[in-house]
TORVO-251714 format. One record per residue (C-alpha): chain; x, y, z; residue number from 1; residue in one letter. Coordinates in nm, 2 decimals. Layout:
<sites>
['A',[X,Y,Z],NUM,'a']
...
</sites>
This chain:
<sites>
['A',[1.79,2.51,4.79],1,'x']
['A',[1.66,2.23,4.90],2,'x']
['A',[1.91,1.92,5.04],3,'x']
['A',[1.85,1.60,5.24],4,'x']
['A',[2.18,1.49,5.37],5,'x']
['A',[2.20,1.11,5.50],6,'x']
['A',[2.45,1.07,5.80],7,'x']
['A',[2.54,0.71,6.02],8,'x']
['A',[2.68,0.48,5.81],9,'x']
['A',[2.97,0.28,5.83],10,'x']
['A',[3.12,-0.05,5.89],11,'x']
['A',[2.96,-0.27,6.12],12,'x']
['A',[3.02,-0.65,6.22],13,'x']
['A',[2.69,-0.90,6.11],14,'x']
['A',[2.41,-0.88,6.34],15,'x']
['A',[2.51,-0.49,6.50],16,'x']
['A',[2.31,-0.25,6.41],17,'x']
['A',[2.32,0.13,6.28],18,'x']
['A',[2.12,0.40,6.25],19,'x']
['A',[2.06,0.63,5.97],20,'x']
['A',[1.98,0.98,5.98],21,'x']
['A',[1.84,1.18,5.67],22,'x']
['A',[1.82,1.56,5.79],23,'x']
['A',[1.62,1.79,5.51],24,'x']
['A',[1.65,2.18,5.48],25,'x']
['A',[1.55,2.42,5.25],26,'x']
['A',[1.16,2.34,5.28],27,'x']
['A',[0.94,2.19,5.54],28,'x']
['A',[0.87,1.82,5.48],29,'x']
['A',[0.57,1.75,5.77],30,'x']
['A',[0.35,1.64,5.49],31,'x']
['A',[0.57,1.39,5.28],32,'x']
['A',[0.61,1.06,5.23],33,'x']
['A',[0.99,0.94,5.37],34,'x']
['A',[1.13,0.66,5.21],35,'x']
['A',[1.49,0.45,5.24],36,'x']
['A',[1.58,0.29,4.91],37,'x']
['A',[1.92,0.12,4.87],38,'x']
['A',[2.15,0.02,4.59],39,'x']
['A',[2.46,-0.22,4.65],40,'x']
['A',[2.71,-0.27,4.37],41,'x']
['A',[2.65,-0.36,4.05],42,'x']
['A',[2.26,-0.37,4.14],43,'x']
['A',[1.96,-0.16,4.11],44,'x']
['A',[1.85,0.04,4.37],45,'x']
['A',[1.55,-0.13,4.57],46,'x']
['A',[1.32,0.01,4.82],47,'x']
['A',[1.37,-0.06,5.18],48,'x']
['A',[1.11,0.14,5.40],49,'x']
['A',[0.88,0.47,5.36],50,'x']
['A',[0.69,0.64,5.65],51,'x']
['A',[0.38,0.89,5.64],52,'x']
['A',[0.32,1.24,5.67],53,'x']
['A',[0.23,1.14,6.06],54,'x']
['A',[0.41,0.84,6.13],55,'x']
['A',[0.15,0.55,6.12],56,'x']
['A',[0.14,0.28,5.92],57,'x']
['A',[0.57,0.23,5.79],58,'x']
['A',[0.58,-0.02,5.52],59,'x']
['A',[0.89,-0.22,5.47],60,'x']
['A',[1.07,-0.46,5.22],61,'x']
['A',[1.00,-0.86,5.30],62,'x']
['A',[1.41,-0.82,5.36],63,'x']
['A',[1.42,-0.61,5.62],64,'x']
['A',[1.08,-0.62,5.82],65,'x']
['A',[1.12,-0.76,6.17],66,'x']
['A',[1.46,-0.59,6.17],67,'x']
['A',[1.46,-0.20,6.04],68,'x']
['A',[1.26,0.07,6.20],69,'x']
['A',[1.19,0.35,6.01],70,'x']
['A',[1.10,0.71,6.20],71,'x']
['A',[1.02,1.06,6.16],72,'x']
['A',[1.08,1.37,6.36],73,'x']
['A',[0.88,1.65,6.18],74,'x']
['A',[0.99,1.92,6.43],75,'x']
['A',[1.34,1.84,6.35],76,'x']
['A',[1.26,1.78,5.96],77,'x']
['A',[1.48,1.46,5.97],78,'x']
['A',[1.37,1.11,5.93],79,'x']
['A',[1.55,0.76,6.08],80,'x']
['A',[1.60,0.43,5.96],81,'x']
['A',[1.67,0.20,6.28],82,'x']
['A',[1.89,-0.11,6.17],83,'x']
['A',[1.93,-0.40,6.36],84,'x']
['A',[2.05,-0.78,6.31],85,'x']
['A',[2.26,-0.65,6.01],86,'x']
['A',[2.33,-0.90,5.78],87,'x']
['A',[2.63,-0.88,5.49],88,'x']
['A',[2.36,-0.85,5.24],89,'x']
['A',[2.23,-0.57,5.40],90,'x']
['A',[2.58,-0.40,5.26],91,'x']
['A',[2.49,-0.10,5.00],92,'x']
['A',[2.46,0.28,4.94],93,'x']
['A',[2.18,0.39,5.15],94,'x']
['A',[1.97,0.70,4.98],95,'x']
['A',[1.68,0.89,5.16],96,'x']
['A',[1.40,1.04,4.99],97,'x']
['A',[1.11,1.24,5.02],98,'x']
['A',[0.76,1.22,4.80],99,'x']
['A',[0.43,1.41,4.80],100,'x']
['A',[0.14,1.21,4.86],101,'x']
['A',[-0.05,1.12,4.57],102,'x']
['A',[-0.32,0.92,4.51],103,'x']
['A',[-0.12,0.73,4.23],104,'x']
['A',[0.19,0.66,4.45],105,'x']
['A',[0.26,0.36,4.62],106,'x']
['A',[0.61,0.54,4.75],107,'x']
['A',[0.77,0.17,4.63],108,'x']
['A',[0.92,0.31,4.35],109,'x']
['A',[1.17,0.58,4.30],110,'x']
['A',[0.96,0.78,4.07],111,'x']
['A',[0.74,0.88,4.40],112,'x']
['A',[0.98,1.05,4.52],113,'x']
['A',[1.12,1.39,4.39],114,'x']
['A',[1.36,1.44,4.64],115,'x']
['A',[1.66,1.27,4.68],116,'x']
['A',[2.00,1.26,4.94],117,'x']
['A',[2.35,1.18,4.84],118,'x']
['A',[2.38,0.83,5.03],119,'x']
['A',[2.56,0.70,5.28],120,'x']
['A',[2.75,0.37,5.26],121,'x']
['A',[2.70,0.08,5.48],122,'x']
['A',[2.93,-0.23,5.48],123,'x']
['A',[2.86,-0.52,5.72],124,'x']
['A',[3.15,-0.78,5.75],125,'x']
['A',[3.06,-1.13,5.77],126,'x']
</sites>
């Protein structure tokens, strides 16, 4: 059975920072895509960051570039998402996901991705 399983959020004060873990078991992920979407209350849930296979190239939402990091650890099958200079709109469920790479995916959307965690919430107080 496959299962991602997000872990490190919480509450945290406007411009701290947190970092999210998304640790995946049940099959080997080396070769997927590894995206961060969120979804805060009463609103959609938007992409945030997604990674390659191999780490180069992360791509990132206009809102958080300059301020998220996101990372991969293939050896450990578990993926990061770095967050610094939090802001109280950065304040939402936090879902990881993984995607196969196909040529028709631009890994911005949720339907690239057929694996999904449960979420973690972050809050950031103003």
């Amino acid at each position: 059975q496959v299962q991602l399983v997000e872990s490190g959020g919480g509450l945290v004060q406007a411009g701290g920072s947190l970092r999210l873990s998304c640790a995946a078991s049940g099959r080997t992920f080396s070769s997927y895509v590894m995206g961060w979407f969120r979804q805060a209350p009463g609103k959609e849930r938007d992409f945030v960051a997604f990674i390659n296979w191999n780490g180069a190239s992360p791509y990132y939402a206009d809102s958080v570039k300059g301020r998220f990091t996101i990372s991969r650890d293939n050896a450990k099958n578990t993926w990061y998402l770095q967050m610094t200079s939090l802001k109280p709109e950065d304040t939402a469920v936090y879902y990881c996901a993984a995607g196969r790479p196909l040529g028709t995916s631009t890994f911005r959307r949720q339907r690239d991705y057929g694996y999904w965690g449960q979420g973690t919430q972050v809050t950031v107080s103003s």
